[in-house]
Steps between C-alpha positions, in 0.01 A plus 500: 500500500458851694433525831134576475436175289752286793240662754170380305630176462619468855151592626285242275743203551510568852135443611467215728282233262831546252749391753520151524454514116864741482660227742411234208574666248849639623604148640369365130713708357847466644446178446382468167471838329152597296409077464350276701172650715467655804247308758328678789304175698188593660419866430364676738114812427735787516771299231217406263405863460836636429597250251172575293645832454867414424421118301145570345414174648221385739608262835298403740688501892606198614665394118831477364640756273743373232568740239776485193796747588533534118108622474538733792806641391326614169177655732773715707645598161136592357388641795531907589802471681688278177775344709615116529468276778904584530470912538195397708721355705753733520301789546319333789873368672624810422802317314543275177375201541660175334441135444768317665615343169588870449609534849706220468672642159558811691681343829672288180672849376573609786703215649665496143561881557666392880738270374598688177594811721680315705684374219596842415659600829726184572886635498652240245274579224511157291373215722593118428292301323479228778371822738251653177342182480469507847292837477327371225363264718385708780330693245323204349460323826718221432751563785233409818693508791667852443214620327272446792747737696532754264131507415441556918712798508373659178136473631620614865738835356544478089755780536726317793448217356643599172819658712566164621453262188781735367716474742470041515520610130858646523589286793395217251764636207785592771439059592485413146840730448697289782363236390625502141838617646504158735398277175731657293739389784720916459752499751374674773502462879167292611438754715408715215306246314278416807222826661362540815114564487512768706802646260249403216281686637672827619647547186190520275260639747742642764346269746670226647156343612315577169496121462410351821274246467256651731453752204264406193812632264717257650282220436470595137890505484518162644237407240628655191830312596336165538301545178770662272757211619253212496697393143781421733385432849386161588213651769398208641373651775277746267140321620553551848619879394229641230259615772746726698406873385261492767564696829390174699729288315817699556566517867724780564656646785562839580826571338351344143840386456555151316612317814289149582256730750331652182277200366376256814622165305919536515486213212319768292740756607792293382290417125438907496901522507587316226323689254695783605796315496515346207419904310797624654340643842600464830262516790545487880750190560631650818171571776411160440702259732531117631618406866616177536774273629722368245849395592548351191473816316797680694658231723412729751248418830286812492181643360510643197303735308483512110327713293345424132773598338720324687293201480506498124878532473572167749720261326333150511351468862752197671329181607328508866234223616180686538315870487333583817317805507299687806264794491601685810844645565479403882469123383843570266641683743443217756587248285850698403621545848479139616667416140813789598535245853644205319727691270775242571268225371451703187858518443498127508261440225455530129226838424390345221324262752334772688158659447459843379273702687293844369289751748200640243431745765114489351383423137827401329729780344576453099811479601415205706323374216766515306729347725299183532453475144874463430542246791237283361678543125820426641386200723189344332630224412596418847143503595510813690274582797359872601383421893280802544363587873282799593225680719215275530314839352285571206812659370760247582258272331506685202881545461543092541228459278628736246849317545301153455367598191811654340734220593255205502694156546819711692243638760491377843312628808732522746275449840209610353264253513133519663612237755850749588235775545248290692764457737585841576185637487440543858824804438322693217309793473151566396400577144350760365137497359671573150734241574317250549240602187831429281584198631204342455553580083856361521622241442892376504626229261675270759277472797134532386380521851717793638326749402180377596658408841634865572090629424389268747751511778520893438836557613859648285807338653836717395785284438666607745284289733659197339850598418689222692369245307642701207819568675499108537399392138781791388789375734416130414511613121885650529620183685508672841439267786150544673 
């Protein structure tokens, strides 16, 4: 078509009475292709008159046009300017205009074209077939969780995007490498059969934070390791899990560093670990940290401070009577200093009658997490307690609450009832407005009227406000006289 013959058609086909009848016939089209009809409702003097010209058919205004796309594509193609509804189209968009079964066949070849190039440029050459099948389904569509990622990035940059599914690609052979070395049990240090992520990471991309989770990339890597493992790894947690390529699912802090401040639920922190674990990676065992009080642990009458790592290599935690656990470090603190008076009546006694006692210092570390968990598999079937007491807050609430629900039967408010905060109220402070709008949604699972009580009475009491009755419940619990 020349440019004189683009510039005819142009002219005709634009006139106002053909406009809406374009609209039709272009939305028609992409979704159907030349079948179907076209419908204009309610034509309009000006419409009428132009379509007598272009259809050869009279309407009066006010009706309904409805015309076959197949018997108007044959007028265009009969008429002076011989040209189908498509290089109508086109010459009118001033690009090629497709159906979106074709569209859809074209976005097809190219995302096969994406992951075949990427398959060319990752370093081993040959992948496994456990990883291949893995593409294979990202391709297809069968892998959803990583797919959704990947499919994200390629829509946001296709050309970054491909940079990064290379490098999870070779950070995914360099994991299946150690981990064939590990299974084949070669005699090696464990040092060398165990990576870092940010190792992983700076060694194929020369970026130690390449696979933070704050970053799409390291989402798919997490992904791609739960999905190529799933043969071996009994996920239970996976339901709770397949929703977390989102950016408001995955909590991070600033670093993007695997420690428990990266997703908001610590529990989901510690399921996110064990998928790298159990592939060979190691994450961030040392930011996260437990405070608590544990003579038993060291025979020694101090606080101590334990990190993940350390956590996970305890022997088998020694028998002591109770967990108590506070939110605020002033309250532990507190609590610690009266227990350091009576040293002499420690000496006298047996640890494995006294309580162990944890600071969370705020929503509950993994670490913490951790370190409860092996308590309660050491002593369950002593009937083990967790007495929890915190801020008489929206967020204290939801830290006990989120305790309650994770430990269930073990769980017990420690001075947290609505009667212990009816009787300090007259010592708390005024809520806010958006306080009080969340309280009046929540609702705790052992005292369904506290929350309800804190929205009416209006006030937050800090437990500070109450902390010799904890000093007194705590000192009673370790066989001190009161």
């Amino acid at each position: 078509m020349d440019e004189q013959q683009n510039n005819q058609i142009q002219a005709f086909f634009s006139e106002p009475g053909l406009a809406r009848l374009i609209d039709a016939i272009r939305d028609t089209y992409r979704r159907r292709g030349v079948s179907g009809f076209v419908r204009v409702p309610q034509l309009s003097a000006d419409e009428c008159d132009s379509l007598a010209g272009l259809l050869e058919q009279l309407w009066k205004p006010g009706e309904d046009l409805k015309f076959s796309m197949k018997k108007l594509d044959g007028i265009l193609q009969k008429s002076g300017y011989k040209i189908t509804i498509q290089e109508l189209l086109s010459c009118l968009d001033g690009q090629k205009v497709l159906t979106r079964a074709e569209e859809q066949q074209q976005e097809e070849r190219k995302w096969n074209q994406f992951i075949d190039e990427a398959l060319q440029k990752v370093r081993s050459g040959k992948l496994p077939v456990p990883i291949v099948e893995w593409v294979e389904g990202l391709r297809k569509g069968a892998a959803q969780g990583s797919r959704r990622i990947l499919r994200g990035m390629y829509m946001q940059n296709s050309e970054e995007a491909q940079q990064q599914f290379v490098y999870c690609l070779d950070a995914l052979c360099l994991v299946w490498e150690l981990k064939e070395r590990k299974d084949a049990q070669v005699e090696c240090e464990p040092s060398e059969l165990l990576i870092r992520l940010p190792v992983l990471a700076a060694k194929v991309a020369k970026n130690a934070h390449m696979f933070d989770l704050k970053y799409p990339v390291g989402r798919l890597l997490w992904y791609s390791l739960r999905e190529i493992f799933s043969w071996e790894f009994d996920d239970k947690s996976s339901d709770s899990l397949n929703s977390l390529d989102s950016d408001e699912d995955w909590k991070l802090s600033r670093t993007g560093s695997t420690n428990e401040n990266d997703v908001a639920d610590p529990v989901r922190s510690l399921e996110i670990r064990k998928i790298y674990r159990f592939t060979g990676i190691g994450d961030d065992d040392i930011s996260s940290q437990v405070i608590l009080f544990a003579p038993q642990l060291t025979e020694k009458q101090d606080e101590l401070v334990l990190t993940l790592r350390q956590v996970d290599r305890l022997p088998v935690i020694p028998t002591f009577s109770k967990l108590c656990v506070v939110e605020n470090p002033s309250v532990f603190a507190t609590l610690l200093n009266e227990t350091l008076q009576w040293k002499n009546h420690m000496n006298r006694i047996s640890y494995d009658s006294l309580p162990i006692l944890i600071c969370l210092n705020g929503q509950p570390s993994a670490a913490t997490i951790r370190f409860i968990d092996r308590c309660l598999e050491t002593n369950n079937h002593h009937g083990l307690r967790l007495h929890y007491s915190g801020d008489f807050d929206v967020k204290g609430l939801e830290i006990a609450q989120g305790l309650a629900r994770r430990y269930k039967k073990h769980f017990v408010p420690w001075r947290m009832s609505s009667s212990d905060y009816e009787r300090h109220s007259e010592s708390g402070m005024s809520l806010s407005d958006t306080e009080k709008q969340k309280l009046q949604k929540m609702m705790v699972d052992w005292d369904d009227r506290l929350c309800f009580k804190m929205f009416l009475v209006g006030v937050k009491i800090h437990q500070e406000v109450f902390v010799e009755e904890l000093l007194h419940d705590w000192m009673e619990a370790s066989g001190a006289e009161v």
